[in-house]
N, C-alpha and C positions, 0 to 999 in steps of 0.2 A: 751173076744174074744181072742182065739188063732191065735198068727202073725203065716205067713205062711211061709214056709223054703222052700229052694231050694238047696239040697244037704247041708242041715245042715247050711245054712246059712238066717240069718232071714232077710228077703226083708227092714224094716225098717235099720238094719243097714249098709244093701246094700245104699238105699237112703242116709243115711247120713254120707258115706264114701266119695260119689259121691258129693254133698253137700260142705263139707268140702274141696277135691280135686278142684270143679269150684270156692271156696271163693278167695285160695293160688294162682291158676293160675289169676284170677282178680288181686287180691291185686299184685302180681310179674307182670304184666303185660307181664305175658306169652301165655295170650289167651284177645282178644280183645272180646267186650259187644258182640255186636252182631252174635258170633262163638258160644256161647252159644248153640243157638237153630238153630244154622246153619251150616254148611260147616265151618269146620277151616282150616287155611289157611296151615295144614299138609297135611292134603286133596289133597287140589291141587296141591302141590309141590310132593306129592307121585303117581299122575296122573301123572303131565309132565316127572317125572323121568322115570316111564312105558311107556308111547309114545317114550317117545325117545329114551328110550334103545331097542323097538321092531323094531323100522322104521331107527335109525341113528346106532347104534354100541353103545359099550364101550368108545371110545375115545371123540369121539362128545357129549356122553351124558354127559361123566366128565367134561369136558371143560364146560356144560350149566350147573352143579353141581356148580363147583368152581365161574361161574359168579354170580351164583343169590345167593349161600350161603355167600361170601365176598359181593358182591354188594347189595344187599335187604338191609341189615340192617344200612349198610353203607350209603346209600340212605335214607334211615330213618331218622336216626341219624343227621345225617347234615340238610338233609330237613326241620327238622324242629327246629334245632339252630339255621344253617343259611344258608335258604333260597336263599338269593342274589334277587331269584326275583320268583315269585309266578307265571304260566302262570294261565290267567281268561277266557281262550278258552274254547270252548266246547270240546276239545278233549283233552286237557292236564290238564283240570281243577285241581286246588290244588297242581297239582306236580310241582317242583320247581327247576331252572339251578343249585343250588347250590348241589342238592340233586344227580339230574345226575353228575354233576362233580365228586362228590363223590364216587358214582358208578363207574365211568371208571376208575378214580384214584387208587380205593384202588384193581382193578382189576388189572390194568400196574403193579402194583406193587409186586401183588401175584405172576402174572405168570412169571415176572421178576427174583424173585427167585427161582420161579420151575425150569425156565430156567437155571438159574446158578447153579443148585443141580444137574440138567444134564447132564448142561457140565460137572460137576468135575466128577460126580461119575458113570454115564451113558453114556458119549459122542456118542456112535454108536446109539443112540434112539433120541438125537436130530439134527433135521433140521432147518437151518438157515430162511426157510420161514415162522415157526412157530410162529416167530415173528410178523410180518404181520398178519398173519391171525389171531393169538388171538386176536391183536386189534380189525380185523372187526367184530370178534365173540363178545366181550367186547363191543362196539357199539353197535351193533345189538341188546345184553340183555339192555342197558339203554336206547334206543330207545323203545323198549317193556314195560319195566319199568313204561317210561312214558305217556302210551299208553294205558295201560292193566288197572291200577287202582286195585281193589281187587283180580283179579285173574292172578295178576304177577308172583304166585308162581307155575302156572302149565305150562303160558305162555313163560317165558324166560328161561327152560331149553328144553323147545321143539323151539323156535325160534333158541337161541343161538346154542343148537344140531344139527339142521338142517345146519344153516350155517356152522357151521364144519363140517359136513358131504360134505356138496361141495366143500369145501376147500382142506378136507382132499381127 
C-alpha cells in the first residue's frame, strides 16, 4: 500500500513528528496530560490577550500581560512547594495562600522596577498614582488566580486589563 502525501510529505511521518513533539512537551512538562486532546492553556491566554487588547487598549492589556506572565507561574511554583495552607472550599479548592502570596509578590516586584527604569530613563511617562493602581491591578490577577482554576490564562489578563482600564 502506497502512504499518501500531502505536498510531498508523507502523512505517517507527519504523525510521528507530532508524536515525538507531544512525548518532549510531556516529558518537559511544557504541556500538561490533559491539553492533549484539549484546549492548552496557550489557548486561552491568546483569547484573553484578544479580548483585552479589543475592549481595554495597549496599556491595560500590558499590565494583564506582565500580571499573569510573572504571576501564573510564580503561583505555581510556590503553590505547590509551599503551599502555607491549601483552601478546601468549593470555590477556591486546591489553590493555596502561599501561592497567591507568590503571585502578588513577584508582581510588586516586577512593576517595582519597571517603575524605577521609568523614572531614570522615561520620567515624563511615569505617574506617581501608577503605583497604586498596579497594586489593585496585581490584586485583581491573584484574586482571579484563585478563582478561575484552569482557565486563569484567558481570565486574568481580561480581569486585570479591565481593571486598568478604569484606573487608567
Amino acid at each position: 500500500i502506497e502512504a499518501k502525501r500531502i505536498n510531498g510529505v508523507i502523512l505517517s511521518e507527519l504523525a510521528d513528528l507530532y508524536n515525538k513533539g507531544m512525548a518532549y512537551s510531556l516529558r518537559t512538562e511544557s504541556i500538561r496530560p490533559y491539553e492533549i486532546k484539549g484546549v492548552s492553556a496557550v489557548t486561552h491566554f491568546s483569547v484573553g490577550i484578544i479580548i483585552s487588547m479589543i475592549f481595554f487598549g495597549f496599556m491595560p492589556t500590558l499590565w494583564g500581560i506582565i500580571v499573569l506572565g510573572f504571576g501564573d507561574p510564580t503561583a505555581r511554583h510556590i503553590g505547590i512547594k509551599e503551599p502555607i495552607y491549601r483552601f478546601k472550599s468549593w470555590l477556591w479548592k486546591g489553590q493555596s495562600i502561599g501561592g497567591a502570596l507568590g503571585f502578588i509578590f513577584v508582581n510588586i516586584g516586577v512593576f517595582l522596577i519597571a517603575d524605577m527604569l521609568f523614572l531614570y530613563f522615561r520620567p515624563e511617562y511615569f505617574k506617581i498614582q501608577y503605583i497604586w493602581m498596579q497594586l489593585i491591578v496585581i490584586i485583581a490577577g491573584a484574586i482571579t488566580e484563585l478563582v478561575s482554576r484552569k482557565k486563569d490564562n484567558a481570565f486574568i489578563p481580561i480581569v486585570s486589563g479591565f481593571i486598568a482600564w478604569l484606573l487608567l
